[in-house]
N, C-alpha and C positions, 0 to 999 in steps of 0.2 A: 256533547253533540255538536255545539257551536267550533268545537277546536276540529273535530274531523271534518266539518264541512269545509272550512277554511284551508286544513291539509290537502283536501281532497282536491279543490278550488287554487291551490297555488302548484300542485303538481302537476297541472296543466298548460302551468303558465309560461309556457315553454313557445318561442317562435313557429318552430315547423311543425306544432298540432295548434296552432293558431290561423295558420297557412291553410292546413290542410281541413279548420272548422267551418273558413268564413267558402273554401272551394267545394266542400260538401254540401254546406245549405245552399249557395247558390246553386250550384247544380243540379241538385233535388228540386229547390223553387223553380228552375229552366226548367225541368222535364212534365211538372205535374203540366206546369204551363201550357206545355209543348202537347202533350196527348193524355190527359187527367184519364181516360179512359184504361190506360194499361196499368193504374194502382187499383182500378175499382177489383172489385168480387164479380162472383157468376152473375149476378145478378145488374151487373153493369153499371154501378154505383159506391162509390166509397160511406165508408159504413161512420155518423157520427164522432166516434171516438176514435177511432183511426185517424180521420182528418184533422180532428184536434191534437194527436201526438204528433201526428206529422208538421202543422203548424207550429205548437210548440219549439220541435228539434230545428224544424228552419232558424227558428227566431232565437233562440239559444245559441246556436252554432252561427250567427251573424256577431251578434250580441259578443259573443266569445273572442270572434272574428277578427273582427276591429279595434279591438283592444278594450275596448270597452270592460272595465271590474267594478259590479256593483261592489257601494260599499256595506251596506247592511247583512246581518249573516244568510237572511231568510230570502233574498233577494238573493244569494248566492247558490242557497240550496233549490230554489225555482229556478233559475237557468246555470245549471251545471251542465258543464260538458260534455263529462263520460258518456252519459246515459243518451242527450242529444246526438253524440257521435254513431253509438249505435243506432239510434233509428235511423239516424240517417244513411247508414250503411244497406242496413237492411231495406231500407225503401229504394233505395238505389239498384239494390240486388234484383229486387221485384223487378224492377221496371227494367232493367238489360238484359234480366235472365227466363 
């Protein structure tokens, strides 16, 4: 387990998805900023656990961003970047589309 994380964690390690993790968290943190209204539900509120993946993938994809490589494995499986890339994609999608 400890060696796929680390695989998975250095396949990332790439400049232009470094570029494109620290322009996506920021961006998503600019928008919720900007109008937190257009991530919410019908209901006009963002729902616990959404906020929190969303926080999360901000802070991942910063973390990611900057260069920053936790060195521990379990610090690396907590803020992975794949999965931060996705939400933040997806919340991004929400909010332009």
């Amino acid at each position: 387990m400890r060696k796929a994380i680390r695989m998975l964690y250095d396949l990332m390690e790439k400049g232009p998805l470094r570029a494109l993790s620290l322009l996506l968290a920021l961006l998503t943190a600019g928008c919720v900023l900007w109008d937190p209204t257009r991530l919410a539900n019908q209901a006009g509120q963002l729902p616990a656990v959404q906020g929190l993946i969303l926080i999360w993938a901000v802070c991942s994809g910063v973390i990611h961003g900057v260069g920053f490589r936790p060195e521990r494995t379990r610090w690396q499986a907590l803020f992975t970047p794949l999965p931060a890339l996705l939400v933040l994609f997806i919340a991004l999608g929400r909010f332009f589309l």
